[in-house]
Backbone as a printed PyTorch tensor [residue, N CA C, xyz], in Angstrom:
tensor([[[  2.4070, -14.2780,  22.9770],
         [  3.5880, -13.4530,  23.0650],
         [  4.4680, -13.6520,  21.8340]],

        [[  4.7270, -14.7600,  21.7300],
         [  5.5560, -15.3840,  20.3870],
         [  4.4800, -14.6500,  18.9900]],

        [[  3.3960, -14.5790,  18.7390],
         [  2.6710, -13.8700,  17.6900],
         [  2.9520, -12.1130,  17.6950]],

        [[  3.2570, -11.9100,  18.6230],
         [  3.1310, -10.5330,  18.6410],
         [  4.6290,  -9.9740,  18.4480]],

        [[  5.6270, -10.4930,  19.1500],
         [  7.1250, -10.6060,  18.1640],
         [  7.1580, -10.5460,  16.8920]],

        [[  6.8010, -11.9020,  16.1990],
         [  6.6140, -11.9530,  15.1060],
         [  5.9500, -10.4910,  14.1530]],

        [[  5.0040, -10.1420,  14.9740],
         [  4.4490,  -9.1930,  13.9960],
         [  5.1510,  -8.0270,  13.8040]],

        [[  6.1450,  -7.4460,  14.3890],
         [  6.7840,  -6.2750,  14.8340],
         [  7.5370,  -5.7620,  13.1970]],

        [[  7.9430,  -7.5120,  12.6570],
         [  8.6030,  -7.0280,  11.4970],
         [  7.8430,  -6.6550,   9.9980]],

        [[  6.8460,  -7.2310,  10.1950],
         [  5.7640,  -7.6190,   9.4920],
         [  5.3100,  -6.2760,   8.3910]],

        [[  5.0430,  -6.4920,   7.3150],
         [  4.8320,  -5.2050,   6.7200],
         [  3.9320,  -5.8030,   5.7370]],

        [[  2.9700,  -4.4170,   5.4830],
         [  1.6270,  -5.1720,   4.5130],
         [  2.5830,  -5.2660,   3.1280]],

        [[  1.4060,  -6.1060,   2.3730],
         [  2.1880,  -6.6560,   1.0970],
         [  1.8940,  -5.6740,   0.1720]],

        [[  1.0500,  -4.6770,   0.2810],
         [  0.6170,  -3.5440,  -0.4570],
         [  2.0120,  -2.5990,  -0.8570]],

        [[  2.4330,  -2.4430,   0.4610],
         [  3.1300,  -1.6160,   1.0120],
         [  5.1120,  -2.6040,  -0.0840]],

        [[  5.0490,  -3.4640,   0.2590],
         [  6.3110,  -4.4310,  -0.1060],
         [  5.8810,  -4.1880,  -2.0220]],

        [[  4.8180,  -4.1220,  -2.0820],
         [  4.7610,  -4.3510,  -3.5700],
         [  5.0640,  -2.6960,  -4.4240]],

        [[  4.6800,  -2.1160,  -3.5070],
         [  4.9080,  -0.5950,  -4.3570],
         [  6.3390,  -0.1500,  -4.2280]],

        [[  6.9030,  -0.7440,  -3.0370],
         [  8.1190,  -0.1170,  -2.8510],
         [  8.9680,  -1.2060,  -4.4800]],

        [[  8.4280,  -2.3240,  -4.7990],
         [  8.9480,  -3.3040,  -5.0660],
         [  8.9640,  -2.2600,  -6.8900]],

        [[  7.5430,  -2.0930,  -6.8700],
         [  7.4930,  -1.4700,  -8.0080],
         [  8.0810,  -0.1600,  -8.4140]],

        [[  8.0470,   0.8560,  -7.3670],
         [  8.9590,   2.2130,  -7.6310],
         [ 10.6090,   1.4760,  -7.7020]],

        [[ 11.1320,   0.6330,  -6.9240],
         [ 12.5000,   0.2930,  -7.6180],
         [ 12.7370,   0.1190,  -9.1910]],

        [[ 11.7870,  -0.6900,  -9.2600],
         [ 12.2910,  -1.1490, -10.8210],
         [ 11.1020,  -0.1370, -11.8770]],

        [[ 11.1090,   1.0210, -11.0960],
         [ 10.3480,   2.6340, -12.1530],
         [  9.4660,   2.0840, -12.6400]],

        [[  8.4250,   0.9390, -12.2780],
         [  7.1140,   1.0700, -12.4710],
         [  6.0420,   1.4550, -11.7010]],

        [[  6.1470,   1.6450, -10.9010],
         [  5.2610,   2.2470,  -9.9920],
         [  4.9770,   3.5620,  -9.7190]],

        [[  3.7860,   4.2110,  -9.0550],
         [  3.4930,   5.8970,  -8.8020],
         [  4.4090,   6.1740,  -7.1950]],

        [[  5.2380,   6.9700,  -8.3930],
         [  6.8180,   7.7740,  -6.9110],
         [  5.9290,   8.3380,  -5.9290]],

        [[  4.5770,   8.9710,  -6.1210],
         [  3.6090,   9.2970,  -4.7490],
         [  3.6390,   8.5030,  -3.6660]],

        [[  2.8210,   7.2110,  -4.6730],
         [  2.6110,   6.2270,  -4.0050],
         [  3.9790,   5.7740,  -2.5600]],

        [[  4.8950,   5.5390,  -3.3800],
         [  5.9550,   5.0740,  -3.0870],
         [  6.2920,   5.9980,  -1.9510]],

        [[  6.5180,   6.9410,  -1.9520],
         [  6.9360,   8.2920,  -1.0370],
         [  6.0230,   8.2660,   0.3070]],

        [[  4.9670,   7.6290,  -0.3810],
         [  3.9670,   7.7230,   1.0120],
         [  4.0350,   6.8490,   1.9120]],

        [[  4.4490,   5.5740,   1.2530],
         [  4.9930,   4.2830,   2.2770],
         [  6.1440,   4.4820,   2.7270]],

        [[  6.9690,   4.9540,   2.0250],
         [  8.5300,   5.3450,   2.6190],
         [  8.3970,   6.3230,   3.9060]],

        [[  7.5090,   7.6990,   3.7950],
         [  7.8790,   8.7220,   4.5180],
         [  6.9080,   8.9590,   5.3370]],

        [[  5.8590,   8.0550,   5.6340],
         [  4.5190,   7.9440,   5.9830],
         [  4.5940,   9.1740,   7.1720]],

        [[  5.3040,   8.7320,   7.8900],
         [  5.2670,   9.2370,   9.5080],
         [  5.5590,  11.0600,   9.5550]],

        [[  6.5920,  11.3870,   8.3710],
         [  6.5260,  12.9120,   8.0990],
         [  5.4170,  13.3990,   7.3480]],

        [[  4.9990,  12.9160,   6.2940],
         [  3.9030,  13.3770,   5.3930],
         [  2.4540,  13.2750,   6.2080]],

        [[  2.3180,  12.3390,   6.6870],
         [  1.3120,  12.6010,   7.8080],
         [  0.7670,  13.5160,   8.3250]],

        [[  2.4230,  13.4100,   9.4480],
         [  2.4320,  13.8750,  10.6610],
         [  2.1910,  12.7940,  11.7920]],

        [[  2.4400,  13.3890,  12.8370],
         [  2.4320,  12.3740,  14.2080],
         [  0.8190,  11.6520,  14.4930]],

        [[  0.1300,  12.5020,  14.4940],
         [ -1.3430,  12.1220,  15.1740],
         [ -1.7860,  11.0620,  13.9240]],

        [[ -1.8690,  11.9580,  12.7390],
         [ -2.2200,  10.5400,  12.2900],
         [ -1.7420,   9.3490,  11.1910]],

        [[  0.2040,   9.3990,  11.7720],
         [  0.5420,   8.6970,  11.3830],
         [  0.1540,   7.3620,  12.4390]],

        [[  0.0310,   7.6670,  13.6260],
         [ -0.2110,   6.8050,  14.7030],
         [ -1.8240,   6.3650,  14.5920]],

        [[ -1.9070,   7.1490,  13.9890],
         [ -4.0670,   6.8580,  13.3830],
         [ -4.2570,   5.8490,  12.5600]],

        [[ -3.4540,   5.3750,  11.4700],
         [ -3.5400,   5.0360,  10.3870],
         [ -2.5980,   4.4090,   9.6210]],

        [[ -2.6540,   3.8830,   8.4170],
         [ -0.9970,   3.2960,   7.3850],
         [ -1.9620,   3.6030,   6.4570]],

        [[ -1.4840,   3.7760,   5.1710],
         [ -1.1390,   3.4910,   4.1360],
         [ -1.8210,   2.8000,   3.4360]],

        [[ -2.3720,   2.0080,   2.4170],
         [ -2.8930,   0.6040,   2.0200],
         [ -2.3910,   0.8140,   0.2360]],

        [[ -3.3830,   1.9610,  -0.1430],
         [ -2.8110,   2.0040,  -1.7550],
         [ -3.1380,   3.4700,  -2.2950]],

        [[ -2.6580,   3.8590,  -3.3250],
         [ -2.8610,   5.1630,  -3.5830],
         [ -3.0910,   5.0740,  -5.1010]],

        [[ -4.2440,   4.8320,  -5.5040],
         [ -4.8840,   4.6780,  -6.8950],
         [ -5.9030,   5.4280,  -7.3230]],

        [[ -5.1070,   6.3730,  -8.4670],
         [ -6.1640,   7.0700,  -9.6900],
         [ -6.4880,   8.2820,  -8.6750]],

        [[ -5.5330,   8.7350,  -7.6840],
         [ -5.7190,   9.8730,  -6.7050],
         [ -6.4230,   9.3290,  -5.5180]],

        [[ -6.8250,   8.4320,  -5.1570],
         [ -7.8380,   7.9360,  -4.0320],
         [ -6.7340,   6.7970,  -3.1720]],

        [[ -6.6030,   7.7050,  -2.2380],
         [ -5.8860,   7.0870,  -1.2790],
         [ -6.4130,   6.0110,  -0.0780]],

        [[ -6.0620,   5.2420,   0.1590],
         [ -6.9310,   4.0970,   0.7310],
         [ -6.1130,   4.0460,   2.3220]],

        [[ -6.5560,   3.8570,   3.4050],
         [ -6.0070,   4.2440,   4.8810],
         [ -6.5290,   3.0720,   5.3800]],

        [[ -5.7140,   1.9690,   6.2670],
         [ -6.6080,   1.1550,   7.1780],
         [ -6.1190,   1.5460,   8.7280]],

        [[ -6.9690,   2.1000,   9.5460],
         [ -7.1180,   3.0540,  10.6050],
         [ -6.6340,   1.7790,  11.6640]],

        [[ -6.5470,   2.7630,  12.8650],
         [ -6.1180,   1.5720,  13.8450],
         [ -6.5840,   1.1550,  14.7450]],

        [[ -7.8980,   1.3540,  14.6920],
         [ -8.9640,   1.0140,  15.8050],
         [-10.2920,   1.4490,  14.8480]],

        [[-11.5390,   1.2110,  15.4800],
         [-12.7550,   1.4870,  14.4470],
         [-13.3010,   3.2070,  15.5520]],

        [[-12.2660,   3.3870,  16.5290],
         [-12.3080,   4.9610,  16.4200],
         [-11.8590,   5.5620,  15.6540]],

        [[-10.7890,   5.6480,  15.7210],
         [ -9.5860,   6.3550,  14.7170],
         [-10.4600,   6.0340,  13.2120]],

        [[-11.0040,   4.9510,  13.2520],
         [-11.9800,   5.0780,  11.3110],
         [-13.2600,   6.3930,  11.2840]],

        [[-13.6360,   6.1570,  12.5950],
         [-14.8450,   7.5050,  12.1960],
         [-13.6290,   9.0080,  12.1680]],

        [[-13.1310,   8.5870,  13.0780],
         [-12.5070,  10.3140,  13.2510],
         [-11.7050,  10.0530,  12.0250]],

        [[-11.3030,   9.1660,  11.8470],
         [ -9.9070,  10.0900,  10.2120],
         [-11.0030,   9.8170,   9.3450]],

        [[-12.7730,   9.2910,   9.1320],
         [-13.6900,   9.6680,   7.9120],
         [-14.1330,  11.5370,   7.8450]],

        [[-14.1280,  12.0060,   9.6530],
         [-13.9900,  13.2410,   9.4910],
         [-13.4650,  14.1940,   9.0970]],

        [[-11.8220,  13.7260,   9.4940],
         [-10.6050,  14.3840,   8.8900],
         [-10.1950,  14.1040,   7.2130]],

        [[-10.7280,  13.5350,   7.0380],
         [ -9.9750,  12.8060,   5.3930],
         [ -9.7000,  14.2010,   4.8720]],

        [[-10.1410,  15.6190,   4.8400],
         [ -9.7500,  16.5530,   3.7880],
         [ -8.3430,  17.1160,   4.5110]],

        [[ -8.5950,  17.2000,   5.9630],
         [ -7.5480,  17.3870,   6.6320],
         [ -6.4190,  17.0190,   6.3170]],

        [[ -6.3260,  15.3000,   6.2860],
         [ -5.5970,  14.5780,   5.8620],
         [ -4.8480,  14.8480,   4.4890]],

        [[ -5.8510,  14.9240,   3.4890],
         [ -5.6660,  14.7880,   2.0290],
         [ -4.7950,  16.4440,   1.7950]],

        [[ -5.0290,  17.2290,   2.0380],
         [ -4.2270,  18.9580,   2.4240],
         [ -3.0200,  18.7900,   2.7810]],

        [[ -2.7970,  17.8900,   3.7000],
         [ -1.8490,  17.8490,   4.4070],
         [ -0.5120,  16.8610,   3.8210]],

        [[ -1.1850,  15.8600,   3.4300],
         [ -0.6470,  14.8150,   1.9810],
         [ -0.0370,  15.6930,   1.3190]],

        [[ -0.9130,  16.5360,   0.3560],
         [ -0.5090,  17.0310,  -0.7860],
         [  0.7840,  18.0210,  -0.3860]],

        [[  0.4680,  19.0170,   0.2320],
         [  1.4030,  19.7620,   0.8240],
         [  2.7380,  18.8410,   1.1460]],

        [[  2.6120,  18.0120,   1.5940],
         [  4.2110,  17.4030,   1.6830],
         [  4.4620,  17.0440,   0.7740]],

        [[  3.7720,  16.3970,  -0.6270],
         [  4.1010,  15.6140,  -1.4400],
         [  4.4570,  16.1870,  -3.0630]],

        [[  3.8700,  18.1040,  -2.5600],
         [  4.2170,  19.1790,  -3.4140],
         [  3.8090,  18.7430,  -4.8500]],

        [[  1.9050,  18.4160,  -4.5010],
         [  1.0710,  18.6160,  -5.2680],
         [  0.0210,  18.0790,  -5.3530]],

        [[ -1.1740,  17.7550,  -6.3010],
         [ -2.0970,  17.4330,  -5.9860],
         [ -2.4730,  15.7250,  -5.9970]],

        [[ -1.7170,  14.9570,  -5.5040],
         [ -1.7700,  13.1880,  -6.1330],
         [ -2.6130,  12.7220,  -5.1030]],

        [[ -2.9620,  13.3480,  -4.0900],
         [ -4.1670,  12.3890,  -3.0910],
         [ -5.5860,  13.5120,  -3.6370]],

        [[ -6.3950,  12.8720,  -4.0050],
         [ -7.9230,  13.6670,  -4.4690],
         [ -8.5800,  13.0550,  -3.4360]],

        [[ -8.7670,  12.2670,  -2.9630],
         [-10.0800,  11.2670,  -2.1490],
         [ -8.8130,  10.6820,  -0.7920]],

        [[ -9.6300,  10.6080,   0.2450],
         [ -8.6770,   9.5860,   1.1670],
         [ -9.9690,   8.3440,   1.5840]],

        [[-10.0970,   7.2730,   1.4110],
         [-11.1260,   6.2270,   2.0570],
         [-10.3880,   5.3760,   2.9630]],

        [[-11.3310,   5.6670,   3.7350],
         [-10.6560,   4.8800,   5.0540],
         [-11.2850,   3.2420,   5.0800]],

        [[-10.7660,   2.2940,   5.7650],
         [-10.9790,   1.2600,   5.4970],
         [-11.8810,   0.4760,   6.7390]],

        [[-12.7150,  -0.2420,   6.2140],
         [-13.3900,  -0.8820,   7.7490],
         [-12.3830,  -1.8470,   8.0440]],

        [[-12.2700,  -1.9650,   9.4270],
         [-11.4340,  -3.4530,   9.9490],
         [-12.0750,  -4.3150,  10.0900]],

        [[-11.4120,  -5.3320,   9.6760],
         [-12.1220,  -6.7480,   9.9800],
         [-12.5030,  -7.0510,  10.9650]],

        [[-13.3980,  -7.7110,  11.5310],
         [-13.1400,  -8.3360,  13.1630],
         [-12.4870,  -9.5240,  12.8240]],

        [[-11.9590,  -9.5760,  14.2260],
         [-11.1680, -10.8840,  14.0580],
         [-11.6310, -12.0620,  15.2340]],

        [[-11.2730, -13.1060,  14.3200],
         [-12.6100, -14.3460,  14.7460],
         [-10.9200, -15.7440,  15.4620]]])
């Protein structure tokens, strides 16, 4: 119970480092926009599907939230990537790869 508190605040370091980097204008404002606004640029279904991980050289990287949600958003990825761009008012996601989850031991 005490682990799962804890995690509530918890934010990937991917995510802490880009925001870290669009402050001080080194980083891709895409990038940045996508961790900030995840849940509108999305959308609902699969903002709740998925986060974020990194958005490099146009290839957007997703770690899904179950190893369902990984086959179905490998189906959707163009879905996804359309839907990106359109909010983000242009073409900065080319590829979306979704990520395998670890098991956990």
């Amino acid at each position: 119970m005490r682990v799962e508190r804890a995690r509530k605040g918890v934010r990937a370091l991917g995510a802490v480092v880009t925001e870290v980097l669009a402050t001080l204008g080194l980083g891709d404002p895409a990038e940045a926009r996508l961790h900030a606004e995840w849940k509108e640029a999305a959308g609902g279904e699969f903002a709740a599907s998925c986060q974020p991980a990194a958005l490099r050289a146009g290839r957007l990287t997703v770690v899904p939230a179950g190893e369902a949600w990984r086959y179905e958003l490998t189906m959707r990825s163009e879905e996804l990537k359309l839907r990106l761009n359109s909010y983000l008012g242009g073409d900065h996601v080319k590829e979306v790869a979704v990520m395998a989850r670890r098991a956990r031991v």
